[in-house]
C-alpha positions in Angstrom: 0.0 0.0 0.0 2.9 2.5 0.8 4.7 1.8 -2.8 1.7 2.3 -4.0 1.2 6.0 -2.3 4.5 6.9 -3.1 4.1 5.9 -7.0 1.0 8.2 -7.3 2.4 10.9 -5.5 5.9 10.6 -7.9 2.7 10.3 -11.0 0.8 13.8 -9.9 3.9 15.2 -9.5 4.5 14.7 -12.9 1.2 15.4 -14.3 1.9 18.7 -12.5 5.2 19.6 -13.6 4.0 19.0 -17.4 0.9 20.7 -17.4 3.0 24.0 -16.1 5.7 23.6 -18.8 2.9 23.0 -21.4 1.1 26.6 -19.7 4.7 28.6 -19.7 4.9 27.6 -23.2 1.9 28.5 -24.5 2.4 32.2 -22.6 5.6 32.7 -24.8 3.7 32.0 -27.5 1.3 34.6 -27.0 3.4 36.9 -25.4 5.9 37.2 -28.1 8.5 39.7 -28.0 9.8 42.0 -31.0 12.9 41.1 -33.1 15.8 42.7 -32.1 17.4 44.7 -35.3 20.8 45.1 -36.1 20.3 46.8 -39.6 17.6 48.6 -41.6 17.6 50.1 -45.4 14.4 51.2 -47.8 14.8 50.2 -51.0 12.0 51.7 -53.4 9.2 49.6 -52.1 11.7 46.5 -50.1 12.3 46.8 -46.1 15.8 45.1 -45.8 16.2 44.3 -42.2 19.0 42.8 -40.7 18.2 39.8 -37.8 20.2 37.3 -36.2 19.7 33.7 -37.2 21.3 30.4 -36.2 21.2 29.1 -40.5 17.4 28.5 -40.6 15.4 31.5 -40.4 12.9 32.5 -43.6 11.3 35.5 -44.2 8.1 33.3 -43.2 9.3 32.6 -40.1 8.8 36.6 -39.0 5.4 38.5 -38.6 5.1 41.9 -39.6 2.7 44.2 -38.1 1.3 47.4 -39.3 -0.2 49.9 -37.0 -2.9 52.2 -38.3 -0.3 55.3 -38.1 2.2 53.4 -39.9 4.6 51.5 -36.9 5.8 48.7 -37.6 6.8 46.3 -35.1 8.4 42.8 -36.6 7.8 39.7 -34.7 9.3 35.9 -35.2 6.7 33.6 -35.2 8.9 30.2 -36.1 11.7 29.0 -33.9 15.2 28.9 -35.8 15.7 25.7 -34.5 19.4 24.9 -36.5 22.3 24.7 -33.9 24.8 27.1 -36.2 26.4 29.6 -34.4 23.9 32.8 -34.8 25.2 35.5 -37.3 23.1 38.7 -38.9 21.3 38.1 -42.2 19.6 40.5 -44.2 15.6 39.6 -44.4 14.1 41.4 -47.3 9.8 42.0 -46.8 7.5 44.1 -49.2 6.6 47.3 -47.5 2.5 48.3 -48.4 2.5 51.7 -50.5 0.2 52.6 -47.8 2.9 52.5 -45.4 5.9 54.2 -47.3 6.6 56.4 -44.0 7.0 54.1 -41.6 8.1 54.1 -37.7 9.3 50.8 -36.0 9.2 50.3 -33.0 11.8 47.2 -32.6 14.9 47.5 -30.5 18.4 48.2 -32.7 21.2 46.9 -31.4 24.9 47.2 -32.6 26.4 44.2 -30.6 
């Protein structure tokens, strides 16, 4: 009866610890942070924007959202999940005519 206490306790113990990593991870998630930047140009109508990226990273792999008062505010939605060493690449996104004069709101960084 006593191994059998202590093997539902070790069991709910788990159950807890893997519903709360499950819940942390699904705050991340919503709670995502913006990208930091490390370069920006305007080219005509192409936002070239500088990120850092461990080989895997895709311009589908970031979200780009547009305020009504044109700020931006860039967002990575996907995980790099490759194991390189992380290094800046250049992204390159269409920018909306609608939004030629645009404010963003991400960090820069020069490190």
């Amino acid at each position: 009866m006593k191994t059998l206490a202590v093997l539902f306790t070790f069991l709910a113990a788990g159950l807890i610890f893997f519903v709360s990593q499950s819940l942390a991870t699904d705050q991340i998630k919503q709670n995502k942070m913006p990208e930091n930047l490390y370069g920006i140009e305007i080219k005509k109508d192409k936002l070239h924007v500088k990120m850092l990226s461990t080989g895997c990273s895709k311009n589908e792999d970031f979200e780009l959202i547009w305020t009504d008062k044109h700020q931006l505010t860039i967002y990575r939605s996907t995980p790099d999940k490759c194991r390189r060493v992380p290094m800046k690449k250049w992204f390159i996104f269409n920018v909306p005519k609608q939004h030629n004069n645009l404010t963003i709101s991400n960090h820069f960084s020069d490190k």
